[in-house]
N, CA, C and O atoms as CSV, one atom per row, in Angstrom:
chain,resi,resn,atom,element,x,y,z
A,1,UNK,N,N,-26.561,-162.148,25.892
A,1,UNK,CA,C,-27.896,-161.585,25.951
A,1,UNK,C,C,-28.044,-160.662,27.156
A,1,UNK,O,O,-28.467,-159.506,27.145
A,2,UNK,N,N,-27.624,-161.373,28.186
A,2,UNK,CA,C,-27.705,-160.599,29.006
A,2,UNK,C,C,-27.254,-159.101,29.193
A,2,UNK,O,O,-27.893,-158.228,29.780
A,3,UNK,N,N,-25.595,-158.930,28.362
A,3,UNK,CA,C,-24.892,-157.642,28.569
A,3,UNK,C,C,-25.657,-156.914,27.426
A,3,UNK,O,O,-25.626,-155.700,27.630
A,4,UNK,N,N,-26.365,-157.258,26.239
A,4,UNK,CA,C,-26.808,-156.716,26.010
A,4,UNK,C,C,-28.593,-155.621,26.238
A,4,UNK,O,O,-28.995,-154.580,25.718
A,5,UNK,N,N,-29.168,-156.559,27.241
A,5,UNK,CA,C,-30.249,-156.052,28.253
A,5,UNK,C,C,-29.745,-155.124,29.105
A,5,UNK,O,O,-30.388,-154.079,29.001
A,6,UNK,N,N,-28.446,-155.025,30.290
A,6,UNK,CA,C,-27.894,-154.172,30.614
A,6,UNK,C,C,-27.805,-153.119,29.471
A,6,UNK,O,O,-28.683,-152.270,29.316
A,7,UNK,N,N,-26.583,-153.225,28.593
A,7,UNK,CA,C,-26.648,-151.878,27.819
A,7,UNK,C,C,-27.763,-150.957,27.252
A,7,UNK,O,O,-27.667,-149.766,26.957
A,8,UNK,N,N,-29.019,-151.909,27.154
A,8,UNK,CA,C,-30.149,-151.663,26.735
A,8,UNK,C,C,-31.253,-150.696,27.630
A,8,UNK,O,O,-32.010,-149.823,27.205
A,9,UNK,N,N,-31.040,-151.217,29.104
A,9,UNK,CA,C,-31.464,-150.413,30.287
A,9,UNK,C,C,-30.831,-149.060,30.780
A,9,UNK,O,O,-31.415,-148.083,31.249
A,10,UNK,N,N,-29.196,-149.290,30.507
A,10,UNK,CA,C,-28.251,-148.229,30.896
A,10,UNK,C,C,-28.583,-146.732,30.071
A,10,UNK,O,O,-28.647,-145.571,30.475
A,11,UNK,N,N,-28.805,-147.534,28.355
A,11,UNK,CA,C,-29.345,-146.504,27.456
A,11,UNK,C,C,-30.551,-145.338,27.872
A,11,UNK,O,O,-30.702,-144.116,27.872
A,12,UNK,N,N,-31.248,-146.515,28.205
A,12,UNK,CA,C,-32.621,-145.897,28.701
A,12,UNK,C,C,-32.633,-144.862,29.766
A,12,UNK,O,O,-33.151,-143.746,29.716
A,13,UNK,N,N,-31.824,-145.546,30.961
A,13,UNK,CA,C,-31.958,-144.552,31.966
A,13,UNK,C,C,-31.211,-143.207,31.492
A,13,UNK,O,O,-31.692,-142.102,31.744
A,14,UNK,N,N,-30.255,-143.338,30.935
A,14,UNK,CA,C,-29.441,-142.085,30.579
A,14,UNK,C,C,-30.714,-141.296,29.633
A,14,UNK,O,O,-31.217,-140.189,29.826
A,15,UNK,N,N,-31.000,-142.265,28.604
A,15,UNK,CA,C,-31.507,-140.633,27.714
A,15,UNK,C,C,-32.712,-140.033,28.537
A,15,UNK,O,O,-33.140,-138.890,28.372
A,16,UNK,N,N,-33.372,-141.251,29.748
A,16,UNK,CA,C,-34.776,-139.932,30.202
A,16,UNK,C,C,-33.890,-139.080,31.009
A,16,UNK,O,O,-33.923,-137.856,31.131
A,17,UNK,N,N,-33.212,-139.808,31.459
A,17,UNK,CA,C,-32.438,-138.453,32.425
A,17,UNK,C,C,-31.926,-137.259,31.801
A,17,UNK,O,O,-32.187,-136.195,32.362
A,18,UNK,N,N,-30.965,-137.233,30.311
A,18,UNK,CA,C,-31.063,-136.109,29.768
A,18,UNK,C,C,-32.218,-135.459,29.346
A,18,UNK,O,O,-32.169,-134.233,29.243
A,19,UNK,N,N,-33.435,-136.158,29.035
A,19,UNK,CA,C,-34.657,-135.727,28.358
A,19,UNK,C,C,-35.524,-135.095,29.203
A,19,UNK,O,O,-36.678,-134.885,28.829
A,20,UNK,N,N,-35.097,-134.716,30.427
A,20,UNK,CA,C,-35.599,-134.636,31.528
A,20,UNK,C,C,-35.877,-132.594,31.852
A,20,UNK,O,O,-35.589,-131.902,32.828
A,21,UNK,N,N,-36.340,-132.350,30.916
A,21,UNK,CA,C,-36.417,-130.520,30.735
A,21,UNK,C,C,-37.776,-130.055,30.865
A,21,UNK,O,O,-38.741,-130.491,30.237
A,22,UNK,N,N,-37.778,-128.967,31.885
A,22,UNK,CA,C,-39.431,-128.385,31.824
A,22,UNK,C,C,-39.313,-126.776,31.019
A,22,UNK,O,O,-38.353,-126.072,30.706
A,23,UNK,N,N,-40.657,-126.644,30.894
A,23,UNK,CA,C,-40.489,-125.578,29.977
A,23,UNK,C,C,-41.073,-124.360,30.764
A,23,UNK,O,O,-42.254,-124.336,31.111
A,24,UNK,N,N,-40.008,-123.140,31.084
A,24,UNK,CA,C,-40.472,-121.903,31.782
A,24,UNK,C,C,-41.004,-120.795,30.884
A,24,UNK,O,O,-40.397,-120.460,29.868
A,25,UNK,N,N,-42.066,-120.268,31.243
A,25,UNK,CA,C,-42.360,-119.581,30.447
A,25,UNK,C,C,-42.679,-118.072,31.161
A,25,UNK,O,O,-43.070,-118.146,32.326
A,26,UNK,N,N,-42.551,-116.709,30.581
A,26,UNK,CA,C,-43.046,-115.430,31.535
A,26,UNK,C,C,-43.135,-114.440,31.172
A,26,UNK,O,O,-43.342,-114.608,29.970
A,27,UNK,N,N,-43.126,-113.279,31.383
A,27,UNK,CA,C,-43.328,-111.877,30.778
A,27,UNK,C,C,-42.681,-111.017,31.597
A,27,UNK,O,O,-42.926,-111.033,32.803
A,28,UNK,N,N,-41.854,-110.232,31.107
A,28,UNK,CA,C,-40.871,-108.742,31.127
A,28,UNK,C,C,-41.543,-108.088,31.627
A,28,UNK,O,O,-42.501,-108.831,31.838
A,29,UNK,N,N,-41.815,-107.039,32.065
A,29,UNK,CA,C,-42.542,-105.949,32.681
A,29,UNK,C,C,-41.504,-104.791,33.306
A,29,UNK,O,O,-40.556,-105.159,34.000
A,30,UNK,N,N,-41.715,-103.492,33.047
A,30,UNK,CA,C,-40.994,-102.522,33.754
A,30,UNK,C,C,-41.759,-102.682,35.239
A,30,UNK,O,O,-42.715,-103.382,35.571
A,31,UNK,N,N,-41.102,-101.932,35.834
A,31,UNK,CA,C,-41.102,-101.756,37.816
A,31,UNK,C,C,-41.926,-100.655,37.913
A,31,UNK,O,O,-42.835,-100.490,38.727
A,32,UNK,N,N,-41.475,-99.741,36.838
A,32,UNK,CA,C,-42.532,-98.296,36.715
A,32,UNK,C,C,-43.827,-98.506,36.649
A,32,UNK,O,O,-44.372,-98.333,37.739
A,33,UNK,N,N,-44.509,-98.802,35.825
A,33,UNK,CA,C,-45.585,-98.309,34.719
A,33,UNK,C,C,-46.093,-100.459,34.385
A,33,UNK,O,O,-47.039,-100.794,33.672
A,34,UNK,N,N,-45.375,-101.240,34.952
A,34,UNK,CA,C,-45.803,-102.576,34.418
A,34,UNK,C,C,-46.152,-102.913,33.034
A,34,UNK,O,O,-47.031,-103.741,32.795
A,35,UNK,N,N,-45.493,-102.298,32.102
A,35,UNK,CA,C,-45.531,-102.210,30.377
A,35,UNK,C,C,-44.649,-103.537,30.176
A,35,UNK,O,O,-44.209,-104.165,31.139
A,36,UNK,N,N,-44.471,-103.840,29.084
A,36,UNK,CA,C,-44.150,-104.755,28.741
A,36,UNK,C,C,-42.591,-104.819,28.100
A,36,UNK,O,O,-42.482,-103.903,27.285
A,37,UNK,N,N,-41.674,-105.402,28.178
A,37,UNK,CA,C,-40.121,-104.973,27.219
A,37,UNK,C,C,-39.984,-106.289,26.517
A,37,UNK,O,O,-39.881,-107.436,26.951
A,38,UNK,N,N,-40.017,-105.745,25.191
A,38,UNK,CA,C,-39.642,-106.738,24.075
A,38,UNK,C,C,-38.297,-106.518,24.085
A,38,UNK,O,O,-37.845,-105.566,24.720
A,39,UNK,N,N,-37.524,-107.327,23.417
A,39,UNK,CA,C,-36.239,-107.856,22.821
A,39,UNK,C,C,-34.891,-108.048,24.184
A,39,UNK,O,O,-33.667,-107.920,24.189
A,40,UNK,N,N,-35.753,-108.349,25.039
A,40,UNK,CA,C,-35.094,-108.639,26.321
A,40,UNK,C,C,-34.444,-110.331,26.436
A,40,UNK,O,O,-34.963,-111.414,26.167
A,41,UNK,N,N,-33.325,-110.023,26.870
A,41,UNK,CA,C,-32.373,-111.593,26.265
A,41,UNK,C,C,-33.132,-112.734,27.648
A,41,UNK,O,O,-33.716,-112.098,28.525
A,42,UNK,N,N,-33.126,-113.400,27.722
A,42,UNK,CA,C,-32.917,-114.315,28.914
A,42,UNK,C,C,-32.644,-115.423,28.427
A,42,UNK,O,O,-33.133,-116.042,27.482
A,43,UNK,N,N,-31.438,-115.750,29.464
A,43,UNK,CA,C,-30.296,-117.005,29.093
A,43,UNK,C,C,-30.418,-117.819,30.341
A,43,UNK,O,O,-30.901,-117.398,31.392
A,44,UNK,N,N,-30.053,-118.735,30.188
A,44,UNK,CA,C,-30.088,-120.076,31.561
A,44,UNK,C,C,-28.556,-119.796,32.129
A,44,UNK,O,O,-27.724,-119.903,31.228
A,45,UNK,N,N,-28.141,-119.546,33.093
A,45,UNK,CA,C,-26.567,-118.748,33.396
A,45,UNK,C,C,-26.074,-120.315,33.485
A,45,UNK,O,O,-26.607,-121.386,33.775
A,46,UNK,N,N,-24.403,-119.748,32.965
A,46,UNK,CA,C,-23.740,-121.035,32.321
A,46,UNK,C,C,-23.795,-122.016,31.194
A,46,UNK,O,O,-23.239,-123.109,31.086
A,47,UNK,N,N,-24.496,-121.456,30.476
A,47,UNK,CA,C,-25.286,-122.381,29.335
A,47,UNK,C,C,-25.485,-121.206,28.235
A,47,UNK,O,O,-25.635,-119.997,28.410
A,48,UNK,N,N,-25.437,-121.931,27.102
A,48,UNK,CA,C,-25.830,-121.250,25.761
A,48,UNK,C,C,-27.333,-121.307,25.401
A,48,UNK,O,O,-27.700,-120.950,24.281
A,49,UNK,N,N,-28.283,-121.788,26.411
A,49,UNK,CA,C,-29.548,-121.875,26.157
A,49,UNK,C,C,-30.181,-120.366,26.414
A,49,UNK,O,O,-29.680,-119.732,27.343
A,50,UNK,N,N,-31.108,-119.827,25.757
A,50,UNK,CA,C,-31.538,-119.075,25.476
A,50,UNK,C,C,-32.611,-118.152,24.256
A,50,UNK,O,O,-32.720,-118.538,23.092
A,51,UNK,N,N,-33.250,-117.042,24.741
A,51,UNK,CA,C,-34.018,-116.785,23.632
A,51,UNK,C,C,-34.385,-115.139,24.568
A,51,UNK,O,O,-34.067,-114.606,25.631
A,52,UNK,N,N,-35.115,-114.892,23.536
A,52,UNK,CA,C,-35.562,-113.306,23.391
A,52,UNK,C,C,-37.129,-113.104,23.846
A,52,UNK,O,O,-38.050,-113.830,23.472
A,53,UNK,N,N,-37.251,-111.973,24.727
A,53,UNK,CA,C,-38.608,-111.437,24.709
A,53,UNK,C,C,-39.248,-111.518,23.309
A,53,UNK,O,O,-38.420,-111.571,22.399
A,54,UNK,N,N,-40.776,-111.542,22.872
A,54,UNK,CA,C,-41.239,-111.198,21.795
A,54,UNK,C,C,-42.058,-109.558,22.358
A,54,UNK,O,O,-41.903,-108.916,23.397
A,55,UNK,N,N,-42.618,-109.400,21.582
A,55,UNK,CA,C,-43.120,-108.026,20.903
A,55,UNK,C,C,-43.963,-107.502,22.367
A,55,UNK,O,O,-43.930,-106.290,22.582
A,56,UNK,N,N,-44.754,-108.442,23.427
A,56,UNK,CA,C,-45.474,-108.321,24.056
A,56,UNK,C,C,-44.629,-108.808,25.671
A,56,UNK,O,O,-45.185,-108.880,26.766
A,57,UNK,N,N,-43.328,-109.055,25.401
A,57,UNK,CA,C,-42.660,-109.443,26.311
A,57,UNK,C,C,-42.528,-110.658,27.040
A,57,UNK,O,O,-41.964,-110.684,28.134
A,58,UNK,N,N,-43.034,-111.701,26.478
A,58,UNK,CA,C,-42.998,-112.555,26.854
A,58,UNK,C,C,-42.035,-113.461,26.005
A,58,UNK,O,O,-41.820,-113.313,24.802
A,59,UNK,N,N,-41.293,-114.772,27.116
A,59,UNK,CA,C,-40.348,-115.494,26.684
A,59,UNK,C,C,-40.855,-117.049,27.187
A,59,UNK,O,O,-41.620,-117.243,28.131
A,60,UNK,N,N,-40.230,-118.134,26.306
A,60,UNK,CA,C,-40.484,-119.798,26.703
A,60,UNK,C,C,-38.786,-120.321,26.517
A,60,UNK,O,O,-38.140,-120.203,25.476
A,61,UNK,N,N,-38.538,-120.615,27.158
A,61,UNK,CA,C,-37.488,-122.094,27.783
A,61,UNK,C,C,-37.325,-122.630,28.047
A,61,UNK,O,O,-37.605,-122.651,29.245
A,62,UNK,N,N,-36.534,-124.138,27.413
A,62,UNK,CA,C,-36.210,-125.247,28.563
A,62,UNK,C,C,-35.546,-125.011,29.560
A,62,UNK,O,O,-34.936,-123.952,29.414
A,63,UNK,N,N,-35.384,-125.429,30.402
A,63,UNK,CA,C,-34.129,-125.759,31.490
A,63,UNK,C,C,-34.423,-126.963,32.071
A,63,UNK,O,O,-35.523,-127.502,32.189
A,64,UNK,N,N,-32.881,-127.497,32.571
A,64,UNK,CA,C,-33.177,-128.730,33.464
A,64,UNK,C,C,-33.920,-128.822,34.439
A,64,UNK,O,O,-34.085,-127.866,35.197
A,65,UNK,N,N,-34.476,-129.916,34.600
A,65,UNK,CA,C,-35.445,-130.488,36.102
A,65,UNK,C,C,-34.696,-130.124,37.389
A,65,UNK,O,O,-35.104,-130.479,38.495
A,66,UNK,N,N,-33.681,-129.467,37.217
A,66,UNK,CA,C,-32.432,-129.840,38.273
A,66,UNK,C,C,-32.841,-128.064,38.759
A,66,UNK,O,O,-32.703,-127.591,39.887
A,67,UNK,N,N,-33.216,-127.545,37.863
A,67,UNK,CA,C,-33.075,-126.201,38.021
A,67,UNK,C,C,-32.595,-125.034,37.525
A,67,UNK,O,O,-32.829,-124.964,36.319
A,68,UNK,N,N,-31.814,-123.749,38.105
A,68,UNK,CA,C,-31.167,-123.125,37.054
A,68,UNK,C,C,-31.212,-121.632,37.737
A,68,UNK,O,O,-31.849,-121.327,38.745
A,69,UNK,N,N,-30.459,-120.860,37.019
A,69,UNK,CA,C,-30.941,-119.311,37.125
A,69,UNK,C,C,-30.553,-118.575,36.145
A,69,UNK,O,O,-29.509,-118.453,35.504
A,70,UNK,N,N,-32.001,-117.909,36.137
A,70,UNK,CA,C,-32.168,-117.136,34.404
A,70,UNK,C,C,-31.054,-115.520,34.169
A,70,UNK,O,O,-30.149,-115.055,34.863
A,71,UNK,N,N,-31.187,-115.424,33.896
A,71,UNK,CA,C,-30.547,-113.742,33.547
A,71,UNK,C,C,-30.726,-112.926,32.177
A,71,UNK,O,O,-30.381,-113.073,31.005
A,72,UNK,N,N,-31.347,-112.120,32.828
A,72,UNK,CA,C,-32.303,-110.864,31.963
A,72,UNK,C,C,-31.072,-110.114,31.636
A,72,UNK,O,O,-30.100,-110.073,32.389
A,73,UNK,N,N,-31.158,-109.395,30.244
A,73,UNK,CA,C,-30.694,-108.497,29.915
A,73,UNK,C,C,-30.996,-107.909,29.132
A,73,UNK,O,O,-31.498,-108.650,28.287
A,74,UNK,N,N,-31.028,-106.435,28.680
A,74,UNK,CA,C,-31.474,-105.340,27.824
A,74,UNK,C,C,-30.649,-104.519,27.183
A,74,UNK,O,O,-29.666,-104.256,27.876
A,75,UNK,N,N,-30.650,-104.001,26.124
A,75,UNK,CA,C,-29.839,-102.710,25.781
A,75,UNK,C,C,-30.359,-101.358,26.327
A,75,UNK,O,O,-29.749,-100.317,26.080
């Protein structure tokens, strides 16, 4: 009983710890003119997480609690 209360706790702590993601959210803007750039990539560097500006330039992502750094890119 017991090893199974351990495994039962061990479970637990592991999945909040993976479950453990906040969600960033923001908007593209040129430096010029402060307009907006759609279809602008931003990826979590090192990771396959990622998604696209929409139409108005704005993007939402998880990343870990731990942190991260994003990277913009455009054609």
């Amino acid at each position: 009983m017991r090893r199974f209360l351990f495994l039962g706790l061990l479970w637990l702590g592991w999945f909040s710890a993976v479950a453990q993601d906040r969600r960033i959210t923001g908007r593209v803007i040129t430096a010029e003119d402060n307009s907006t750039l759609p279809g602008v990539t931003v990826v979590l560097k090192g990771t396959t997480r990622g998604t696209t500006t929409d139409a108005d330039g704005n993007y939402a992502l998880s990343v870990p609690a731990s942190g991260g750094t994003l990277q913009f890119s455009s054609v």
